[in-house]
C-alpha positions as CSV (number, residue, x, y, z in Angstrom):
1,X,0.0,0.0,0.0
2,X,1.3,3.2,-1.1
3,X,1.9,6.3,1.3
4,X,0.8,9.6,0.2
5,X,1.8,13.3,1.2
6,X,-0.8,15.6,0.7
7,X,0.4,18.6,-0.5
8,X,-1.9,21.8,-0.2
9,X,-0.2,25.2,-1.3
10,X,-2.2,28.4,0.0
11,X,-2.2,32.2,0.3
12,X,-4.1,34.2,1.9
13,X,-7.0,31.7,1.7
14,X,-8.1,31.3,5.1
15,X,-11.7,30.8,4.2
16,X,-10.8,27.9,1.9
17,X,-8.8,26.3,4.0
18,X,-11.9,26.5,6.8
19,X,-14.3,25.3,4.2
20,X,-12.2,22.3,2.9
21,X,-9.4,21.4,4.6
22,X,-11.8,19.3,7.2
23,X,-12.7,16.7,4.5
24,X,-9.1,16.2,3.8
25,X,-7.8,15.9,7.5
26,X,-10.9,13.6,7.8
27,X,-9.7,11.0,4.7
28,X,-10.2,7.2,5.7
29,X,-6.7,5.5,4.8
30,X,-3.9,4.0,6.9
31,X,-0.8,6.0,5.3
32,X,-0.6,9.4,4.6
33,X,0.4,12.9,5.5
34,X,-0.8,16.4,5.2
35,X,1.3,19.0,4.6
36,X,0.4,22.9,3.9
37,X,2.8,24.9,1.7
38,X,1.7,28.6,3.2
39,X,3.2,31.2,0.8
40,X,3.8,34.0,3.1
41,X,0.4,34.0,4.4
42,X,-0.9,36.5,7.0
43,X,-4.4,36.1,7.1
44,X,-4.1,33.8,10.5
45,X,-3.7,31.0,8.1
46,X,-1.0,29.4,9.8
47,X,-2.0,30.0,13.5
48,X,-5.6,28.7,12.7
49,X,-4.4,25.3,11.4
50,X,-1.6,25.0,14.4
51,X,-4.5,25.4,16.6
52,X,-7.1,23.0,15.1
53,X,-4.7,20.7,13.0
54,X,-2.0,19.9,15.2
55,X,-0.7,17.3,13.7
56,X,-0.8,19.2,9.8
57,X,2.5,19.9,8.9
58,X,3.3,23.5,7.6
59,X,5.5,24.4,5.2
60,X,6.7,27.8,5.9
61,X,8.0,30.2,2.7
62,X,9.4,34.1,2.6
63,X,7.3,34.9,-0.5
64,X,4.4,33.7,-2.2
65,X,5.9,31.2,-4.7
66,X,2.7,30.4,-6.5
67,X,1.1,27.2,-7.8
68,X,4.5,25.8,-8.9
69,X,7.4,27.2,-6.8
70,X,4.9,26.5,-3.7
71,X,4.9,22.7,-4.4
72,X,8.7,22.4,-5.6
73,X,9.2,23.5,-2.2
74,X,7.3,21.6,-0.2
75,X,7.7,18.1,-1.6
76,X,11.6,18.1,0.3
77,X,9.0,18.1,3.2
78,X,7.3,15.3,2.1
79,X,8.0,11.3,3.3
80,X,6.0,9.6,1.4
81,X,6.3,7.3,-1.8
82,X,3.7,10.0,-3.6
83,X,3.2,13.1,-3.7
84,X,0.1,14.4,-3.8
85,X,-0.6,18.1,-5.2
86,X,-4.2,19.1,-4.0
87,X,-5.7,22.4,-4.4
88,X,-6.9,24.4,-1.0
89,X,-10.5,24.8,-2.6
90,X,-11.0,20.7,-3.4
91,X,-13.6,18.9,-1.0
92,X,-12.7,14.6,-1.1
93,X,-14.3,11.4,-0.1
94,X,-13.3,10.0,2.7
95,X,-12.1,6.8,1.1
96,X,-10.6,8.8,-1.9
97,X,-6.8,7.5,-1.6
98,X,-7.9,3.8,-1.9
99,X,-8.8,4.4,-5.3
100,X,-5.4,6.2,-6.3
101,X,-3.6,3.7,-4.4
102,X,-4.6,0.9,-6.7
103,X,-3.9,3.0,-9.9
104,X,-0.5,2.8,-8.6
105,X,0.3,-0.5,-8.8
106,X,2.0,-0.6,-12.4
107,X,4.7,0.1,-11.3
108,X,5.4,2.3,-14.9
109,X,1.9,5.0,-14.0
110,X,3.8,8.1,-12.8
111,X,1.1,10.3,-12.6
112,X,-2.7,9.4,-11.3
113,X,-5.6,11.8,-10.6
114,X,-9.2,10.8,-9.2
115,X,-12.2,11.7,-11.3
116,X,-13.4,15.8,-10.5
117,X,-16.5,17.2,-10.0
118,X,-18.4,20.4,-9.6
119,X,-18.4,21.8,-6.1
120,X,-21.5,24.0,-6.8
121,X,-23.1,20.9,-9.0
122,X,-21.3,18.0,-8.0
123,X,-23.4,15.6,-10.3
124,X,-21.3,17.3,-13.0
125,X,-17.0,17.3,-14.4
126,X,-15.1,20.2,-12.9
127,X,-13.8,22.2,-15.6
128,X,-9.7,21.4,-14.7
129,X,-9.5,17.8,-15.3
130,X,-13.1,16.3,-15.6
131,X,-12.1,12.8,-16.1
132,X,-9.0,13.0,-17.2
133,X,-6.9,15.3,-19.8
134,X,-5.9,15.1,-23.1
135,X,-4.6,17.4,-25.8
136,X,-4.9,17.6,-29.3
137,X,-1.9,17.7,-31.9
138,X,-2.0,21.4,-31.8
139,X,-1.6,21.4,-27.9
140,X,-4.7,22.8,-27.1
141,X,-5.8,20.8,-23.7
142,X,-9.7,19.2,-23.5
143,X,-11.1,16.6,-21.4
144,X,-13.5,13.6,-21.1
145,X,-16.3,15.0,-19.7
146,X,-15.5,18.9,-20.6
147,X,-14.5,20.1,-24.2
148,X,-13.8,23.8,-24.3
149,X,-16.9,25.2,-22.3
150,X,-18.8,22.5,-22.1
151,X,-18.9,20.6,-19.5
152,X,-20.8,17.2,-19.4
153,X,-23.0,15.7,-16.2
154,X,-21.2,12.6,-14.9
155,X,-23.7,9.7,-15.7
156,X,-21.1,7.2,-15.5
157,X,-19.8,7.6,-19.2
158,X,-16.2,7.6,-18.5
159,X,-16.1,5.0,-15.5
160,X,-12.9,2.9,-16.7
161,X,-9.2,3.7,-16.5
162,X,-7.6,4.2,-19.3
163,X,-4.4,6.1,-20.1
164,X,-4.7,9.6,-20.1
165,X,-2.2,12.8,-22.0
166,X,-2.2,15.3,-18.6
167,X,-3.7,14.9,-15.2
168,X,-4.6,17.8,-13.4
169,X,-2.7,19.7,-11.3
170,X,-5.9,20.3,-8.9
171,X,-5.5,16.7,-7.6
172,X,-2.4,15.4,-9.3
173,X,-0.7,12.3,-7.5
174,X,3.1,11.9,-9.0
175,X,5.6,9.6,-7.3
176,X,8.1,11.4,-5.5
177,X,11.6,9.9,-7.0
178,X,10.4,10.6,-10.3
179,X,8.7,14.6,-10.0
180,X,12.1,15.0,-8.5
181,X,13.8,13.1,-10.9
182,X,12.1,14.7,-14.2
183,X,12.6,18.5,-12.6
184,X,9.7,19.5,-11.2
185,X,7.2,21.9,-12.0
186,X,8.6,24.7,-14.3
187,X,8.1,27.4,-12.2
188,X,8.5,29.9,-15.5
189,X,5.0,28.9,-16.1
190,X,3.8,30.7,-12.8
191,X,0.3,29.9,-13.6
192,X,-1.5,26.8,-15.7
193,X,-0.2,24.3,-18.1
194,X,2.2,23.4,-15.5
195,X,0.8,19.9,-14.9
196,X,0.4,19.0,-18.6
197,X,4.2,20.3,-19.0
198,X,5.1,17.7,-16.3
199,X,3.4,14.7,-17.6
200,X,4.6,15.2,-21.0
201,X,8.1,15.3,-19.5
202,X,7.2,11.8,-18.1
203,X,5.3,10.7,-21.0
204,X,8.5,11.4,-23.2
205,X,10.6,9.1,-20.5
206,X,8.2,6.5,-21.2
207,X,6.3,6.5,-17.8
208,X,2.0,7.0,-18.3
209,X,-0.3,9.2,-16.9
210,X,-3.5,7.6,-15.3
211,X,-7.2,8.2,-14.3
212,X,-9.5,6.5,-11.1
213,X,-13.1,6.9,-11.3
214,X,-13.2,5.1,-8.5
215,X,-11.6,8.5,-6.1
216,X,-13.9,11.6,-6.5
217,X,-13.1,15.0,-5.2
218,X,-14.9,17.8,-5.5
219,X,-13.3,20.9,-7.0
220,X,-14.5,24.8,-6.3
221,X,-12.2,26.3,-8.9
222,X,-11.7,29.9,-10.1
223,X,-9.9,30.4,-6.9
224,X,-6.8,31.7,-8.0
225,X,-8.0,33.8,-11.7
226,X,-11.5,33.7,-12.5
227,X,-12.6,31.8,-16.4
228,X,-13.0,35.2,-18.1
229,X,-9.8,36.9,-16.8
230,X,-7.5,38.2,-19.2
231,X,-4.2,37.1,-17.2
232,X,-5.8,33.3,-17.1
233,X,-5.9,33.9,-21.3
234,X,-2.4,34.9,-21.2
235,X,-1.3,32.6,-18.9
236,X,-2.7,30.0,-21.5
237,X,-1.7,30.8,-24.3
238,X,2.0,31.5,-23.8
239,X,2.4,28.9,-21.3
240,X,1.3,26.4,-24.1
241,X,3.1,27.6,-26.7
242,X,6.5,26.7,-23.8
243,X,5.2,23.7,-23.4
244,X,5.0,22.5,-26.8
245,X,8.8,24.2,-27.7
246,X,10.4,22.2,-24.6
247,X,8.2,18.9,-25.4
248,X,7.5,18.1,-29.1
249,X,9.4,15.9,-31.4
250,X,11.7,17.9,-33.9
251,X,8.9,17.0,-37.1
252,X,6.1,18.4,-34.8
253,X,7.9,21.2,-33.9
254,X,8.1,22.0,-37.3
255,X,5.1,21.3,-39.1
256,X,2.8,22.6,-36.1
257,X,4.0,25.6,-34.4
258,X,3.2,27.4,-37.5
259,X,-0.2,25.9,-37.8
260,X,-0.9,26.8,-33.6
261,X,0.3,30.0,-34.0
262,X,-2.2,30.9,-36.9
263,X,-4.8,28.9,-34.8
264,X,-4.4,31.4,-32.2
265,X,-4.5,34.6,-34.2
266,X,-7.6,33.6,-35.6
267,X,-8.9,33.1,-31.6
268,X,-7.5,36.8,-30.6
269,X,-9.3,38.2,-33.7
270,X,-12.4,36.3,-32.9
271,X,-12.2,37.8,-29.1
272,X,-11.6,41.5,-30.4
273,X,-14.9,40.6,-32.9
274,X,-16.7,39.8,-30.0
275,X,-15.8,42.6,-28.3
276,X,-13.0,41.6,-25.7
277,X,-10.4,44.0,-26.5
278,X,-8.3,43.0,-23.4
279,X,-8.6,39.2,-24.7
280,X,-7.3,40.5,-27.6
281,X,-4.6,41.9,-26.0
282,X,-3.7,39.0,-23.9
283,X,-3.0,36.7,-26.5
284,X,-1.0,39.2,-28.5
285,X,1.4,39.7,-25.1
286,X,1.5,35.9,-24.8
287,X,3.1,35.4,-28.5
288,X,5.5,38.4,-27.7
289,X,6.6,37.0,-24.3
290,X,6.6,33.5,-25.4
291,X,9.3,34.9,-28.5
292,X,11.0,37.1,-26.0
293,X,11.6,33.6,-23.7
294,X,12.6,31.6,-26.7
295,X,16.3,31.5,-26.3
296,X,15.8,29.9,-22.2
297,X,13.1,27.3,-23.5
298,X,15.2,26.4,-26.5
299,X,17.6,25.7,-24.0
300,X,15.0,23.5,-21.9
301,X,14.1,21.5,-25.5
302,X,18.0,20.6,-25.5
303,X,18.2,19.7,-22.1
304,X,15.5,17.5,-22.2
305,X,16.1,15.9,-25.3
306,X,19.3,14.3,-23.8
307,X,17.1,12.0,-21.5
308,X,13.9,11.5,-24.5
309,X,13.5,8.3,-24.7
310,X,10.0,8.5,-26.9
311,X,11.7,10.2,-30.3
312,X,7.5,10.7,-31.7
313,X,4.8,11.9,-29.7
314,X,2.8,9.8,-26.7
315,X,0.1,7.6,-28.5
316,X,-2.0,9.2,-26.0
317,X,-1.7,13.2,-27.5
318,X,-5.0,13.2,-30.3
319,X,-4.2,13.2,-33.7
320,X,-6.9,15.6,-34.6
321,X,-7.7,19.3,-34.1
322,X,-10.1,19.8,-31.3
323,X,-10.7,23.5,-33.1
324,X,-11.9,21.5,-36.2
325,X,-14.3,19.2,-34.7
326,X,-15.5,21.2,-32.2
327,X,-16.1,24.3,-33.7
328,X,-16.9,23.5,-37.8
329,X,-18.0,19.9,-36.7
330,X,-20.3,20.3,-33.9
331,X,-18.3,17.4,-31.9
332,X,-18.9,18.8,-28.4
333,X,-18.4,15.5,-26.2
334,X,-15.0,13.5,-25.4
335,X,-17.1,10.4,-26.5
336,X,-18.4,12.3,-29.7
337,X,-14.2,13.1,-30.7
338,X,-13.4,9.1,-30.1
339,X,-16.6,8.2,-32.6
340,X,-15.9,9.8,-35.0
């Protein structure tokens, strides 16, 4: 049976960590740990939990670090055989580790998440990792159970584990030799894609990435940038475009860069049509940074080349373009996509 360090970074999120860290302290399962990675809080974070979770370990930082550097600098804390990265604003079952435990047991999964849903609706996917994530051969990320905006009612439709291209960094389980191994999160992504960046890293190693239905957790979301916020476009759209530089084979690198960077023209053009100038906006910054950061990423590619063992991409990145179907073919399901 696997032992698992719960990870939960937080910031100024007192009233999150009141709502949902109870469930977590509460989790039914013989080996694990909880440790909170407080970035600088001082919002009575940290004096609240010493005085109702004793034995919660804290993980004290100068600065807030973020998403990424927040969890890179807790998991020296951790003493556990996996690490597990949970969001503060993520409710669980209390059995929920049983589930992620067995996922485990092939010995080459590196990565495991449990099936999320909705918070407010929690009959329905949460829009971070629904069932599991994938990404299409342009890089742009989708899910089963939530493609683009819409997001599907669980009725059982994706209740089997399969192989999966990302889990979500929400409630991503990662053993600990290998996250240290592989380098961590790339904290030059500050915000999203971080996860997906991480388990194509493993992916191109030639470990998988793999999904429970049989742990649920229950994720708020929005917590850190709300859906329409112009910094989460940004954060999107140039952090994808590092993520494909560092990861793709040299062919994809040069047949589809091209291709994704048209793609997301025509999406800043259609925001400025629709009247979201600072959308607009966003992606054009993200193109210019993303150019301006080409030199250190190139540098990342090369680096990580050197321990590729996969020289194509992982059988589990789709081979068609989610724009395409989606938006000229009316393919609005995960289930719909496979059909096809």
């Amino acid at each position: 049976m696997k032992g698992f360090s719960i990870i939960i970074v937080t910031w100024n999120a007192l009233d999150h960590l009141k709502r949902f860290l109870p469930s977590v302290v509460e989790t039914d399962y013989p080996d694990f740990e909880i440790i909170i990675a407080d970035n600088a809080s001082d919002d009575g974070s940290k004096e609240w939990i010493r005085s109702n979770y004793p034995d919660v370990k804290i993980a004290s930082f100068d600065r807030n670090y973020g998403y990424c550097g927040g969890n890179n600098r807790a998991v020296p804390f951790a003493s556990k055989e996996i690490v597990l990265f949970l969001n503060n604003d993520v409710e669980v079952d209390k059995k929920w580790l049983y589930g992620l435990n067995s996922a485990f047991q092939s010995e080459n999964t590196a990565a495991v998440q449990p099936k999320l849903r909705d918070y407010r609706k929690k009959d329905h996917f949460e829009y971070a990792g629904a069932a599991g994530g994938f990404i299409d051969k342009f890089g742009y990320p989708f899910c089963r159970g939530r493609v683009f905006d819409t997001v599907e009612k669980d009725d059982g439709q994706y209740d089997h584990e399969e192989y999966i291209f990302w889990a979500s960094g929400a409630a991503l389980a990662v053993r600990k030799d290998l996250f240290t191994e592989i380098g961590a999160f790339d904290e030059d992504f500050e915000f999203h894609m971080e996860e997906i960046d991480l388990c194509w890293r493993l992916q191109n190693q030639g470990y998988k990435i793999g999904i429970t239905p049989e742990s649920i957790v229950y994720h708020l979301g929005g917590g850190s940038l709300p859906m329409d916020s112009p910094r989460k476009v940004y954060y999107n759209f140039r952090n994808s475009l590092f993520m494909l530089w560092k990861n793709y084979s040299t062919s994809s690198l040069l047949k589809r860069i091209p291709v994704r960077i048209i793609l997301d023209a025509i999406a800043a053009w259609k925001a400025l049509l629709e009247g979201k100038p600072k959308e607009w906006m966003a992606v054009l910054k993200a193109h210019v940074h993303f150019f301006m950061k080409l030199p250190l990423m190139h540098k990342k590619r090369k680096s990580l080349r050197s321990k590729r063992i996969e020289s194509g991409e992982p059988a589990t990145m789709s081979t068609f373009s989610i724009v395409w179907q989606y938006f000229v073919k009316g393919k609005k399901t995960y289930n719909a996509l496979i059909n096809e």
